[in-house]
Residue frames relative to the residue before (quaternion, step in Angstrom):
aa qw qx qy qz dx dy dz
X 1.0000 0.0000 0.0000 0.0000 0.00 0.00 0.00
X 0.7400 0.2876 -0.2893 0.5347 3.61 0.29 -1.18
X 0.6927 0.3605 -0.5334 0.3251 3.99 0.44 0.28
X 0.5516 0.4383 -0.5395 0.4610 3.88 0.94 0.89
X 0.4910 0.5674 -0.5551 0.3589 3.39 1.27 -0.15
X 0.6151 0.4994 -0.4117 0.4503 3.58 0.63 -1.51
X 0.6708 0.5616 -0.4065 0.2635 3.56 -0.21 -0.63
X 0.3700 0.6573 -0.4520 0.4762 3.58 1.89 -0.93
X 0.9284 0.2633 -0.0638 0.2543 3.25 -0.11 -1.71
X 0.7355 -0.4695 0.2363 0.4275 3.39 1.45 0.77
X 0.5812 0.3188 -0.4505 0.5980 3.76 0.88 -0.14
X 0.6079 -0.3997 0.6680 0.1565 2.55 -2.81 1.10
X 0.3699 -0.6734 0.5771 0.2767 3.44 -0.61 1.28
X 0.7742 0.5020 -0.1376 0.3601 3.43 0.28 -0.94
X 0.5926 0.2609 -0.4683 0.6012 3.42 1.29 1.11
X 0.4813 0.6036 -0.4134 0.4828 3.89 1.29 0.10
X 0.3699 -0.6525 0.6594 0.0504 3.42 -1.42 1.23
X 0.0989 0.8551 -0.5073 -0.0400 3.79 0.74 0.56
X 0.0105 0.7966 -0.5942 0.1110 4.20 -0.79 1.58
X 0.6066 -0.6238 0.4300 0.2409 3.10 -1.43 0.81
X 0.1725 0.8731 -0.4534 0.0477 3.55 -0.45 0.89
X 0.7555 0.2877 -0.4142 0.4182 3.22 -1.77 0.36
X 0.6709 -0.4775 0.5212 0.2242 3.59 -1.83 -0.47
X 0.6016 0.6880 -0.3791 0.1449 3.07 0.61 -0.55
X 0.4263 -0.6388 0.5995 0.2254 4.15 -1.14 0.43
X 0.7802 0.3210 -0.3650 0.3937 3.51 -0.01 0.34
X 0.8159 0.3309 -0.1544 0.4484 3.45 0.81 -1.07
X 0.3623 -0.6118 0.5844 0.3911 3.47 -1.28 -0.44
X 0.0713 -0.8601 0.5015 -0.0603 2.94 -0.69 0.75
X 0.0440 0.7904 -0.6106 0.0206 4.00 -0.43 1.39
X 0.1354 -0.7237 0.5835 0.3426 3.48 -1.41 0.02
X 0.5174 -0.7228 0.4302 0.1574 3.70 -1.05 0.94
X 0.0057 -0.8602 0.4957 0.1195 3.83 -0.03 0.56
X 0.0281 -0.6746 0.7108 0.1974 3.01 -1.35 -0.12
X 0.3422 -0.8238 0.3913 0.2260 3.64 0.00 1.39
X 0.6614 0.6619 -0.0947 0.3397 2.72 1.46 -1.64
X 0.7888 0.2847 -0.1398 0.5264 3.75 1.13 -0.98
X 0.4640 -0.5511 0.5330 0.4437 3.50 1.76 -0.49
X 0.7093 0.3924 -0.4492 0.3757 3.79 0.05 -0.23
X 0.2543 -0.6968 0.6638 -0.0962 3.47 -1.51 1.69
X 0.0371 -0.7426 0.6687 0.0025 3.36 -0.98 0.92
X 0.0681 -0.7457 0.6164 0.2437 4.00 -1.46 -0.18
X 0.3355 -0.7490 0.5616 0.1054 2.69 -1.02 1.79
X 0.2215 -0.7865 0.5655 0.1118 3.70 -0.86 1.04
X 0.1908 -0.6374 0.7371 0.1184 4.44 -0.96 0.34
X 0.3251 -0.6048 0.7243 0.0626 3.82 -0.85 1.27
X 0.0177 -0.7333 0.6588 0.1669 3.48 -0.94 0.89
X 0.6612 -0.6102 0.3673 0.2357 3.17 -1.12 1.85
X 0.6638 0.6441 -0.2587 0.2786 3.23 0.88 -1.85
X 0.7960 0.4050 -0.1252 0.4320 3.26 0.91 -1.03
X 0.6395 0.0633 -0.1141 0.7576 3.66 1.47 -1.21
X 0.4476 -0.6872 0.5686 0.0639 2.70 -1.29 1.96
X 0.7260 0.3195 -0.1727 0.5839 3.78 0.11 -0.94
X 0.1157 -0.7800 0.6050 0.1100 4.41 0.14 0.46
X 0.6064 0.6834 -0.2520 0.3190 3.61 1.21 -1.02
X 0.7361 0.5076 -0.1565 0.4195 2.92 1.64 -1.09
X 0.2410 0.7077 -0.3847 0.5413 3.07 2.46 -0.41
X 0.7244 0.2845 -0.3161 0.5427 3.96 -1.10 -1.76
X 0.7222 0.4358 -0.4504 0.2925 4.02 -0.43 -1.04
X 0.7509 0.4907 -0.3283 0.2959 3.36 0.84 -0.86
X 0.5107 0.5662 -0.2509 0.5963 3.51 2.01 -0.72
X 0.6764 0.2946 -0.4748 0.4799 3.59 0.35 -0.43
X 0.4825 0.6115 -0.4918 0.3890 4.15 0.17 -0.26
X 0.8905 0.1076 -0.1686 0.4086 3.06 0.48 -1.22
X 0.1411 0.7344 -0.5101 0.4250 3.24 1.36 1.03
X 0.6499 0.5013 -0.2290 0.5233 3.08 0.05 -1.96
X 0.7111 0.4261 -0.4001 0.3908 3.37 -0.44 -1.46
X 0.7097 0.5897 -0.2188 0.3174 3.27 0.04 -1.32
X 0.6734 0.4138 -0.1166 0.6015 3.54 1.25 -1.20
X 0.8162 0.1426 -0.3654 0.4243 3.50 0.45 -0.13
X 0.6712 0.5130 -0.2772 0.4578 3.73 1.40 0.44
X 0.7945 0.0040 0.0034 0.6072 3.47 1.12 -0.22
X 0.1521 -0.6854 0.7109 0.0424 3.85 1.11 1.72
X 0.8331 0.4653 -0.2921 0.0641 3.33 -0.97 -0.55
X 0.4061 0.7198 -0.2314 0.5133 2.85 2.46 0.20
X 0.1937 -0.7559 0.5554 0.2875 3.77 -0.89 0.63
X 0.2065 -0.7442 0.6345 -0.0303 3.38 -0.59 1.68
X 0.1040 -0.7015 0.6881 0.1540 4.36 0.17 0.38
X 0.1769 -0.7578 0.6281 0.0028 3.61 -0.35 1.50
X 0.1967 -0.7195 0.4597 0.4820 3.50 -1.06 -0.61
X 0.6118 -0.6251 0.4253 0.2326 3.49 -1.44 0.37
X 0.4486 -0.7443 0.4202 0.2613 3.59 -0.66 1.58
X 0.4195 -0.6835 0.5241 0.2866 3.11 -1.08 0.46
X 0.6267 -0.5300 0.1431 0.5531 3.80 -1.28 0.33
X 0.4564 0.6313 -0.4546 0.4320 3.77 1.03 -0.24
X 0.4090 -0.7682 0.4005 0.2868 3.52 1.02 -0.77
X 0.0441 0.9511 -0.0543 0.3009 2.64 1.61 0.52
X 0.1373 0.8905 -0.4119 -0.1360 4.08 0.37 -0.76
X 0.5893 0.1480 -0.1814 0.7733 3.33 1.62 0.76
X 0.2520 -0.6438 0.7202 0.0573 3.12 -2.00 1.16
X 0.3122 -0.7324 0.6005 0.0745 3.31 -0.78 1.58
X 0.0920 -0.7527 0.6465 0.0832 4.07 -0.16 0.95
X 0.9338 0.1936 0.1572 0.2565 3.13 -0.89 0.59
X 0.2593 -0.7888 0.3471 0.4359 3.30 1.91 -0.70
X 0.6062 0.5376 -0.2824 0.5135 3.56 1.45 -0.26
X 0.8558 -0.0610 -0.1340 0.4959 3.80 0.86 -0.51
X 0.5168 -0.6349 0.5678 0.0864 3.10 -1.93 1.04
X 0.1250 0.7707 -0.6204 -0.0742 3.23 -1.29 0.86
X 0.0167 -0.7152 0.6946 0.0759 3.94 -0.93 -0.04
X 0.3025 -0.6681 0.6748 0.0824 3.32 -1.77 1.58
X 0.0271 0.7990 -0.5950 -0.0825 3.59 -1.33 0.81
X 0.5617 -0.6632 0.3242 0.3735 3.36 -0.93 0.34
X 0.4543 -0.7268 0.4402 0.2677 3.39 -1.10 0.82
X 0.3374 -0.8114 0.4519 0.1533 3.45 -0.50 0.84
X 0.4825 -0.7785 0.3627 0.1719 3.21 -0.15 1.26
X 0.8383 -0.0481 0.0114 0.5430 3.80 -0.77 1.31
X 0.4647 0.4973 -0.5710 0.4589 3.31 0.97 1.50
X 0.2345 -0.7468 0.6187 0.0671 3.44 -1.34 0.76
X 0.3349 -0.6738 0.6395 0.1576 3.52 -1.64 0.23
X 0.1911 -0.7815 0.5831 0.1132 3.31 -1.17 0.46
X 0.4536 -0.7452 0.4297 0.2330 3.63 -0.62 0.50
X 0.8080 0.0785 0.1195 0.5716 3.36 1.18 -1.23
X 0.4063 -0.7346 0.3925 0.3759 3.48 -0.57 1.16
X 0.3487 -0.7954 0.4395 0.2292 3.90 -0.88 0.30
X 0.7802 0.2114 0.0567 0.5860 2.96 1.49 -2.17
X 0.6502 -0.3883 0.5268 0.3858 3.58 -0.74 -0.39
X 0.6207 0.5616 -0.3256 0.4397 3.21 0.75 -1.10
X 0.7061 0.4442 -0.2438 0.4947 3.47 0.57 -1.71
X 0.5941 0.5164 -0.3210 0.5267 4.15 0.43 -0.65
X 0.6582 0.2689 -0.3339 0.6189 3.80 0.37 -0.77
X 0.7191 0.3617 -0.3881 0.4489 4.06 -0.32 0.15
X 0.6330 0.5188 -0.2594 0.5128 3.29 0.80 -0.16
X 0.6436 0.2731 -0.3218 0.6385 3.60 1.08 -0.71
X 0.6134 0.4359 -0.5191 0.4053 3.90 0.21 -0.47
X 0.6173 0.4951 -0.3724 0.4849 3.86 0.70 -0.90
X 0.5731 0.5291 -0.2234 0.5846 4.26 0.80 -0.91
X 0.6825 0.4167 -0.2890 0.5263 4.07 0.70 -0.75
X 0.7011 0.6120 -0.2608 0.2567 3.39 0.74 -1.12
X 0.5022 0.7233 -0.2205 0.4195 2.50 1.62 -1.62
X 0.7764 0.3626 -0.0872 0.5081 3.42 -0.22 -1.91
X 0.7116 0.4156 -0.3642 0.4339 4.25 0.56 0.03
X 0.3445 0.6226 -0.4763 0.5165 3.64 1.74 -0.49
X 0.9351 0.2076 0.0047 0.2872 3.31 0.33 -1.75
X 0.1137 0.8364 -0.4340 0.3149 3.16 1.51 1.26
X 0.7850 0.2377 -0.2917 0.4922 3.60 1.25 0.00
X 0.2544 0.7946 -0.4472 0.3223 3.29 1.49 0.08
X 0.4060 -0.7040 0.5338 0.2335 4.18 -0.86 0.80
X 0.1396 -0.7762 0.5822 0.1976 3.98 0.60 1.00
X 0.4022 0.7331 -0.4492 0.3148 3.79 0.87 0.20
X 0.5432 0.6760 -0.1160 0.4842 3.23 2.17 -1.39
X 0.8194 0.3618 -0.1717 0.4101 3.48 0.76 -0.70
X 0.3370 -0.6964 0.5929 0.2232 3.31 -0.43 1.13
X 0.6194 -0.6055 0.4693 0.1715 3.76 -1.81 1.04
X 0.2278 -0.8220 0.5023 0.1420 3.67 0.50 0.97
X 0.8221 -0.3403 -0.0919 0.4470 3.17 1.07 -0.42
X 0.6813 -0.5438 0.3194 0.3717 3.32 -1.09 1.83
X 0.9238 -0.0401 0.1650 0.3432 3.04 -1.46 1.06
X 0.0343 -0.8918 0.4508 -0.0153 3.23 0.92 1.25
X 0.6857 0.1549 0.2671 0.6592 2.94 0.35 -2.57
X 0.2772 0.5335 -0.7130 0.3608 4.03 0.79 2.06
X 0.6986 -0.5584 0.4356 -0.1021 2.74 -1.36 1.42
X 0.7000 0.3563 -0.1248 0.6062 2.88 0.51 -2.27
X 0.7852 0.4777 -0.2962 0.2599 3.64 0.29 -1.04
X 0.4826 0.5502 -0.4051 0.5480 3.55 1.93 -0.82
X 0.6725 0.4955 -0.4154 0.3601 3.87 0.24 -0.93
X 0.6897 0.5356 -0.2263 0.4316 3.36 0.95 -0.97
X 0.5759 0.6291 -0.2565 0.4547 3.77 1.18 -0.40
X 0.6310 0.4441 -0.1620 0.6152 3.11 1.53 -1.68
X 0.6151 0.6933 -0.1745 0.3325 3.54 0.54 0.24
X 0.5972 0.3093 -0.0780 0.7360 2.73 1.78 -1.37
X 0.6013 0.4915 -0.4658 0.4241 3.57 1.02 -0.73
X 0.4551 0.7284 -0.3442 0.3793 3.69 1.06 -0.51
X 0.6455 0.4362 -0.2130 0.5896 3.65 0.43 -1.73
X 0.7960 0.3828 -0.3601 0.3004 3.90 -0.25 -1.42
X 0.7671 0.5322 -0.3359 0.1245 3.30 0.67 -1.80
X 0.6229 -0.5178 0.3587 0.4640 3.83 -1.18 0.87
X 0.4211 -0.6665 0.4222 0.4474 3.52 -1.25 0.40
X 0.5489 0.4389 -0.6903 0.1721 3.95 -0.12 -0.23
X 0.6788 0.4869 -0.3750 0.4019 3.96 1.00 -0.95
X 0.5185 0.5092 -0.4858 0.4857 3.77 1.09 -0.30
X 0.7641 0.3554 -0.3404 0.4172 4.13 0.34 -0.83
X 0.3689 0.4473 -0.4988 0.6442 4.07 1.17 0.19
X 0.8807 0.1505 -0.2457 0.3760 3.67 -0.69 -0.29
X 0.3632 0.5673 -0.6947 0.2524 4.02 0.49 0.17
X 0.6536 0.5302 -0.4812 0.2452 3.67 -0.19 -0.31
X 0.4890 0.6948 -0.1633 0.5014 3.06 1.41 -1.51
X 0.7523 0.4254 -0.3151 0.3921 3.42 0.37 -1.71
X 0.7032 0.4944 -0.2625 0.4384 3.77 0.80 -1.28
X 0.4489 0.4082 -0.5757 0.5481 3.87 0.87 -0.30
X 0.6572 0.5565 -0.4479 0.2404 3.82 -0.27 -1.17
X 0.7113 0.5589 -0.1349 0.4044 3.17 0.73 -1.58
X 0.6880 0.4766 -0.2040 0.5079 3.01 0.99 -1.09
X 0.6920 0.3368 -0.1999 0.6065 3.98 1.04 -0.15
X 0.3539 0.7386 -0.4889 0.3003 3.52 0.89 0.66
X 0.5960 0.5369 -0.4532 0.3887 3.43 0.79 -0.04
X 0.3916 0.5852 -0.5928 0.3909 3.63 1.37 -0.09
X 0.6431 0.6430 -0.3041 0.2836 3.76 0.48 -1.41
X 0.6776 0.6711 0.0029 0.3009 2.82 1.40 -1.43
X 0.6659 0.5359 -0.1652 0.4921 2.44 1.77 -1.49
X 0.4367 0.7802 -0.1416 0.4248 3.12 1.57 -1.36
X 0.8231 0.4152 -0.1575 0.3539 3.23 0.31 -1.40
X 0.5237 0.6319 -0.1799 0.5423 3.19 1.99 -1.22
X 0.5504 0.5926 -0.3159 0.4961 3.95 1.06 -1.00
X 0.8609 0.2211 -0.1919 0.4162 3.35 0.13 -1.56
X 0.7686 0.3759 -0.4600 0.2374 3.45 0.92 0.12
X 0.4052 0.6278 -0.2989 0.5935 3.24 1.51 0.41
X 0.2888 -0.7131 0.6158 0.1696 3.54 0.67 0.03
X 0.3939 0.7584 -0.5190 0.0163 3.66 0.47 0.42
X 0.5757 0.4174 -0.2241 0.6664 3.74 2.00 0.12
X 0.6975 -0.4834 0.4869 0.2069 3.26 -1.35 1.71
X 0.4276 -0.5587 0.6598 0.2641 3.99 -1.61 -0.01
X 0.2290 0.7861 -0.5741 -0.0074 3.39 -0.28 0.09
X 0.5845 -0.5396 0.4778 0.3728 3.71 -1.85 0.23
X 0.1650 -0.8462 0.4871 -0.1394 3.56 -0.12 1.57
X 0.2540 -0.7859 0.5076 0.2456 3.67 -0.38 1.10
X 0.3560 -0.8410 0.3844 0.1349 3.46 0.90 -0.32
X 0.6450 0.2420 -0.1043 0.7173 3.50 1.69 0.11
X 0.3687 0.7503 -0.5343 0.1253 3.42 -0.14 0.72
X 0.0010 0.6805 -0.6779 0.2780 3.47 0.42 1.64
X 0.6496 -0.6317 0.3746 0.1966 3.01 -1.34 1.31
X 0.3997 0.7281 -0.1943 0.5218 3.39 1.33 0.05
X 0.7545 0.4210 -0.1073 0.4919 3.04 1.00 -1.00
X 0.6481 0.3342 -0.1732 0.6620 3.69 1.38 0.18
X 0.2914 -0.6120 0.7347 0.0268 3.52 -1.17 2.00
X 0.5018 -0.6150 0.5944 -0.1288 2.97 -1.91 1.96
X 0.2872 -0.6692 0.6545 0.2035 3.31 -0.51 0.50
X 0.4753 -0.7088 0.3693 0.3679 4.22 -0.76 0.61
X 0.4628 0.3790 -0.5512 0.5816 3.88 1.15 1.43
X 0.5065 -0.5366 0.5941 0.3201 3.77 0.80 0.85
X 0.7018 0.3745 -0.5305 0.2930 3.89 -0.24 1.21
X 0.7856 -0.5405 0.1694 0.2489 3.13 -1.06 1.29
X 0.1515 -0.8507 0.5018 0.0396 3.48 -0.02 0.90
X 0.6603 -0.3552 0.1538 0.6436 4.16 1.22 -0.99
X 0.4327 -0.5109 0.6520 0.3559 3.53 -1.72 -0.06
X 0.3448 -0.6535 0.6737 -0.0143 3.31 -1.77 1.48
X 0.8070 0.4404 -0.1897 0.3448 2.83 -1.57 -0.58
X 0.0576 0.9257 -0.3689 0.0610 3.66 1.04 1.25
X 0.6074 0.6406 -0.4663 0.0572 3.31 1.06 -0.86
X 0.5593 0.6742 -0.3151 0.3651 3.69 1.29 -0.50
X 0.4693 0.7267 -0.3557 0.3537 3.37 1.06 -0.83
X 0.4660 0.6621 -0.4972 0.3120 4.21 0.05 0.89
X 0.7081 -0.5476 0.3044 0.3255 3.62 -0.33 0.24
X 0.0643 -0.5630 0.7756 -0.2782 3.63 -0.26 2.38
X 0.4602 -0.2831 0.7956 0.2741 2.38 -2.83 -1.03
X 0.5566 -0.6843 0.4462 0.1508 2.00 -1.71 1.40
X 0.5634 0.5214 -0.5035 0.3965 3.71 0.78 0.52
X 0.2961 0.5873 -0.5038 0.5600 3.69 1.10 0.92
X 0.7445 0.4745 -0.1039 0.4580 3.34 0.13 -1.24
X 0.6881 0.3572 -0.1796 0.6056 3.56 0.33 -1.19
X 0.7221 0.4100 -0.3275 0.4509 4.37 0.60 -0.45
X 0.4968 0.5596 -0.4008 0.5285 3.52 1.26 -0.59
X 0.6600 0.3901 -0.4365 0.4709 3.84 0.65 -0.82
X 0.6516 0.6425 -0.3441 0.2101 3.10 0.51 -1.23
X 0.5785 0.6784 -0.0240 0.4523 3.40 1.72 -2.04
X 0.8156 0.3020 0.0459 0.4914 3.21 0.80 -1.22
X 0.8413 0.2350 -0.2321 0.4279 3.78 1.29 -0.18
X 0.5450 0.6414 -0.4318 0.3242 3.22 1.42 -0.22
X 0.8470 0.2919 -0.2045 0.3945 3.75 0.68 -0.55
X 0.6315 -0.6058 0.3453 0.3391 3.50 -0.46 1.30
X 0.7602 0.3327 -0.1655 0.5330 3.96 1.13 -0.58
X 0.3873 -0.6848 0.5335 0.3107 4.05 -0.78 0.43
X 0.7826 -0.3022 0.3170 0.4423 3.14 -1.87 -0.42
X 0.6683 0.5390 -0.4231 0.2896 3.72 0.66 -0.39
X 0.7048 0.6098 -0.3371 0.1336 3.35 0.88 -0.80
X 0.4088 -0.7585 0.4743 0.1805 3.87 -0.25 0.85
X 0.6574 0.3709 -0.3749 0.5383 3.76 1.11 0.27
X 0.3861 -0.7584 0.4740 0.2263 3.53 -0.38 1.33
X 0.6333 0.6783 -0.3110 0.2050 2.73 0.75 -1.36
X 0.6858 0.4058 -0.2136 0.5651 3.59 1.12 -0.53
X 0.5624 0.5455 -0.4972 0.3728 3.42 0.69 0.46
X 0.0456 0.8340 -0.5249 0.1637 3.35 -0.36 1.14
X 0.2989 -0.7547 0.5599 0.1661 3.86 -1.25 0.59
X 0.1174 -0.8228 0.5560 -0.0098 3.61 -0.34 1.34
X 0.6235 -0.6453 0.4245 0.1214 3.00 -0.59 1.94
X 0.7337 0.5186 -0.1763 0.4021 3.24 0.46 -1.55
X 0.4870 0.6898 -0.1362 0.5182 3.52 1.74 -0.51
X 0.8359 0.2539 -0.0720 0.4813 2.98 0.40 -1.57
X 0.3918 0.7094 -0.2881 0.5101 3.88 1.60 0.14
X 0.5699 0.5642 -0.2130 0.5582 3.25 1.23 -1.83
X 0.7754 0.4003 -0.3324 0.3578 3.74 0.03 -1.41
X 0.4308 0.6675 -0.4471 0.4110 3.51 1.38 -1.50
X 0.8349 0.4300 -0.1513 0.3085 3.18 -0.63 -2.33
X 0.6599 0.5676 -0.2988 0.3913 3.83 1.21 -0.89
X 0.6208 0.6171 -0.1345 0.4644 2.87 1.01 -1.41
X 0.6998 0.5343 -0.0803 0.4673 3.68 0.78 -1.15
X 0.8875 0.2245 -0.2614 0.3061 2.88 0.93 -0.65
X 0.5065 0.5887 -0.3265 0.5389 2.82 2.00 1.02
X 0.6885 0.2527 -0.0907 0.6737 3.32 0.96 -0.75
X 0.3774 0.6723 -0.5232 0.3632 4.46 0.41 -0.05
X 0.7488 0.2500 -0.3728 0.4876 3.85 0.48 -0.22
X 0.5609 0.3833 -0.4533 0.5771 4.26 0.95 -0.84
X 0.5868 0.5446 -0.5364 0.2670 4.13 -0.34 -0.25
X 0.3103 -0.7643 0.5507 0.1276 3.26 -0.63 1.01
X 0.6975 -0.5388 0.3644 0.3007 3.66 -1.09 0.68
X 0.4113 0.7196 -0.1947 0.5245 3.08 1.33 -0.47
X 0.8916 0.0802 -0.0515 0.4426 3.38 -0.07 -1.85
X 0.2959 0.7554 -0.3767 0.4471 3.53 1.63 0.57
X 0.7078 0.5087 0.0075 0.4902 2.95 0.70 -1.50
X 0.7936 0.0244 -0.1351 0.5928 3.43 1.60 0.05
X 0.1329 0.8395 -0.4088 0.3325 2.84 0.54 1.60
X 0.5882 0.4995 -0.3027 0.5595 3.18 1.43 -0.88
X 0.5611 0.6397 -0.3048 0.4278 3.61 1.36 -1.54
X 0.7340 0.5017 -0.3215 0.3258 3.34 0.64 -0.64
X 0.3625 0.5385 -0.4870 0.5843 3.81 1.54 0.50
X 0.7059 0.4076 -0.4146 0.4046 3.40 -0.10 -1.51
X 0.5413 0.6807 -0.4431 0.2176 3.52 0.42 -1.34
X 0.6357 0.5676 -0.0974 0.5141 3.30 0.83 -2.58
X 0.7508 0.4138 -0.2835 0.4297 3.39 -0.48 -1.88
X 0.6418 0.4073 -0.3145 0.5686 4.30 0.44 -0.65
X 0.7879 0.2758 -0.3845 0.3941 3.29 -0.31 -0.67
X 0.7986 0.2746 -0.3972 0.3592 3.95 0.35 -0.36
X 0.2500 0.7072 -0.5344 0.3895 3.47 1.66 0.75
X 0.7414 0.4871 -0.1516 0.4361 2.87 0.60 -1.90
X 0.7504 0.4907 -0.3122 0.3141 3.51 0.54 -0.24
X 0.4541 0.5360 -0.4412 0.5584 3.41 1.94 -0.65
X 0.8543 0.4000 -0.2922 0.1574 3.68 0.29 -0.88
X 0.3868 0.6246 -0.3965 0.5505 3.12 1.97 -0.29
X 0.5724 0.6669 -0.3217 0.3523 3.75 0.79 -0.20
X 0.8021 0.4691 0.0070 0.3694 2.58 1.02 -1.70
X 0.4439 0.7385 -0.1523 0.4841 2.64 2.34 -0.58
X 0.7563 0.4512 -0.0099 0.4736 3.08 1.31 -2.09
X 0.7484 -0.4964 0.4025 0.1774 3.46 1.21 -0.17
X 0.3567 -0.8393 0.3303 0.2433 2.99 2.26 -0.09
X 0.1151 0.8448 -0.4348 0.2899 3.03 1.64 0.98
X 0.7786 0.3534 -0.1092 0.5070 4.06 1.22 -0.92
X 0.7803 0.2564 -0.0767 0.5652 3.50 0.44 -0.99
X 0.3903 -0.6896 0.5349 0.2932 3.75 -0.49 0.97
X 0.0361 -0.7239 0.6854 0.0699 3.33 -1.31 1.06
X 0.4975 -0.6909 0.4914 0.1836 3.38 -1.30 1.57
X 0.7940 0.1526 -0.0735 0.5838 3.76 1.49 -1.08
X 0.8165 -0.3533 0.2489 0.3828 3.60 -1.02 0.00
X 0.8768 -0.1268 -0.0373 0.4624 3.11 1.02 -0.79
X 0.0565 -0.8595 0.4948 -0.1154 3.02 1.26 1.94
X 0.5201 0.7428 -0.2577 0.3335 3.56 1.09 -0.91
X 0.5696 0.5396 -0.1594 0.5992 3.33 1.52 -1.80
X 0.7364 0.4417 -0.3616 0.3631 3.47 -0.10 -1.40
X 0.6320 0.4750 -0.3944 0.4684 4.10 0.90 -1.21
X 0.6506 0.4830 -0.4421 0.3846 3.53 0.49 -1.17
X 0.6067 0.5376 -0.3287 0.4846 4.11 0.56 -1.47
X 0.6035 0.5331 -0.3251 0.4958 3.72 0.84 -0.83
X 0.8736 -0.0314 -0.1166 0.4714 3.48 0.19 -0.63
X 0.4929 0.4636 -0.6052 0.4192 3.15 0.19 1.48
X 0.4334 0.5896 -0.4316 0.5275 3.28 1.61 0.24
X 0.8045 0.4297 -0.2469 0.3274 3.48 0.72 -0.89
X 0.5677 0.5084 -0.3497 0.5449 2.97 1.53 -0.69
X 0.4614 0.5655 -0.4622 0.5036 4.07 0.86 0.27
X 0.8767 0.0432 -0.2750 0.3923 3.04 -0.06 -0.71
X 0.3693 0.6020 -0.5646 0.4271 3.61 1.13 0.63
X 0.6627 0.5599 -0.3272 0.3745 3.62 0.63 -0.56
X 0.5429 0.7055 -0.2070 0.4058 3.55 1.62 -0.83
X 0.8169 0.2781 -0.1729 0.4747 2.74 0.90 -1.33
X 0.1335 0.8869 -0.4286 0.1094 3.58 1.03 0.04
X 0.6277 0.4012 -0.2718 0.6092 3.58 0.81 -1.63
X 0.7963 0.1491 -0.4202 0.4088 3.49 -0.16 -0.23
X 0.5519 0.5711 -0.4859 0.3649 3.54 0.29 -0.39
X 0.4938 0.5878 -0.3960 0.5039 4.37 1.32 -0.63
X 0.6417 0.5223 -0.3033 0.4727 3.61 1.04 -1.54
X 0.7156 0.4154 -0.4118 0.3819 3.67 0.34 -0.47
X 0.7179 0.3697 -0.3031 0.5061 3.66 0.91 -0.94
X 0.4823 0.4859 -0.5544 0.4732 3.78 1.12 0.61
X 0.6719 0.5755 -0.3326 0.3266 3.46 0.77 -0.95
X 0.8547 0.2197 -0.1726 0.4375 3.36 1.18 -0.51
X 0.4023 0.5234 -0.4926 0.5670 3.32 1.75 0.92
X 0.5360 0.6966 -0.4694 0.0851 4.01 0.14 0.85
């Protein structure tokens, strides 16, 4: 199969080494060699299941291609590559999507933040992004996916998931439920933001796990990947995903709290990164909720393992009975002690808003 795909886009399957690669949970994901000439491509599968409309995926990357190319040439923008139709997606079948991109020579990926160092290059490389495209018309960009990282609407799921769910999985999670409840004003807050417009529209990658940004081999930022999310949020999506996803040395899977921890020294890195790309377009406004923007993240994908768990594991694949529970307990642990450190964690984003 994937050697008539290559053929869409002009390569001779049959000089192409074609391997499974990277980490990632949603896509497929191969890289394409050519041992012989040195030339490396990554072949990407769009899972349908998840982005419904894929078309709107290549349309939204080529926009800010263009943009990119006629406003900042000097940016690495990893476009994808037309096919011989010319194309920027191969429609198989009407059922599956592919797009080829170029491999970027001596770049690397990292799974899990280690140092500060890596977290502060990663948010400058995540800032840059979204300031490149600080005039861009987010009118342009079609919503890959509805209501991604709504709040109101996650809070409102976990709710109904509340009333339906059977009772032995409703008594496993009463604890769970009351932490929720009890931290609803994050929702709240949330809800009060977007109707009040009190934060700007802005071009938002919306996934910005460290993963999601290719290293140069001194571990400095080189670009942000993984576009298909990229359509028009706040930046406290973006800035909470770091938050969610780099402060603690372990992820959502791990089932020993006890090692879930928030490293200051971590969350500084993002501050100081972040800032020192995006610190002059940040309105007073979204300064001023910056810390909020953990709670924001860290609550809403709480709330979403457990609305799961509620539903039956109906979204998120669960390997055991009550894998769902364990992510949700996982981050509502984290979003404790993210909440602790708050007063000082304000002091740091005061320290570098002077």
């Amino acid at each position: 199969m994937l050697n008539e795909i290559l053929n869409q886009f002009g390569l001779n399957s049959n000089e192409y080494l074609i391997q499974k690669f990277g980490t990632g949970l949603i896509n497929n994901t191969w890289k394409v060699a050519d041992l012989e000439n040195n030339d490396r491509f990554i072949l990407q599968q769009i899972n349908s299941h998840v982005f419904k409309s894929p078309n709107d995926i290549a349309e939204n990357i080529s926009k800010v291609s263009k943009y990119l190319a006629q406003h900042h040439k000097d940016y690495l923008f990893v476009s994808a590559l037309p096919t011989i139709a010319g194309d920027y997606i191969y429609n198989q079948n009407d059922e599956k999507y592919f797009r080829l991109f170029p491999y970027v020579k001596d770049s690397i990926t990292i799974d899990t933040v280690q140092t500060a160092g890596q977290a502060l290059e990663a948010a400058k490389a995540f800032g840059r992004f979204t300031n490149l495209l600080a005039n861009f018309n987010t009118s342009e960009l079609r919503y890959t996916l509805a209501d991604f990282h709504n709040l109101t609407i996650r809070f409102k799921q976990f709710q109904d998931a509340v009333k339906t769910a059977d009772k032995d999985r409703l008594m496993a999670a009463t604890n769970l439920i009351a932490i929720a409840d009890r931290h609803q004003d994050i929702a709240h807050q949330y809800e009060s933001i977007i109707k009040d417009k009190l934060i700007p529209l802005r071009v938002i990658h919306h996934d910005t796990k460290i993963s999601n940004i290719l290293f140069d081999q001194n571990q400095k930022g080189l670009c942000v990947i993984d576009l298909d999310t990229v359509m028009p949020g706040y930046f406290i999506s973006d800035v909470g995903d770091m938050m969610r996803t780099y402060l603690s040395p372990c992820n959502e899977e791990e089932r020993d709290f006890d090692k879930i921890e928030v490293r200051k020294s971590v969350f500084e890195a993002i501050v100081q990164g972040y800032f020192m790309e995006m610190g002059a377009a940040l309105t007073r406004t979204e300064k001023d909720l910056f810390v909020y923007s953990g709670k924001f993240m860290i609550y809403m994908q709480a709330l979403r393992f457990l609305t799961d768990y509620l539903n039956n594991d109906i979204y998120y694949h669960a390997k055991y009975p009550e894998h769902n529970l364990v992510r949700a307990k996982n981050q509502f642990t984290l979003l404790k002690k993210y909440v602790a450190l708050e007063p000082e964690f304000q002091q740091i984003v005061q320290s570098f808003n002077r």
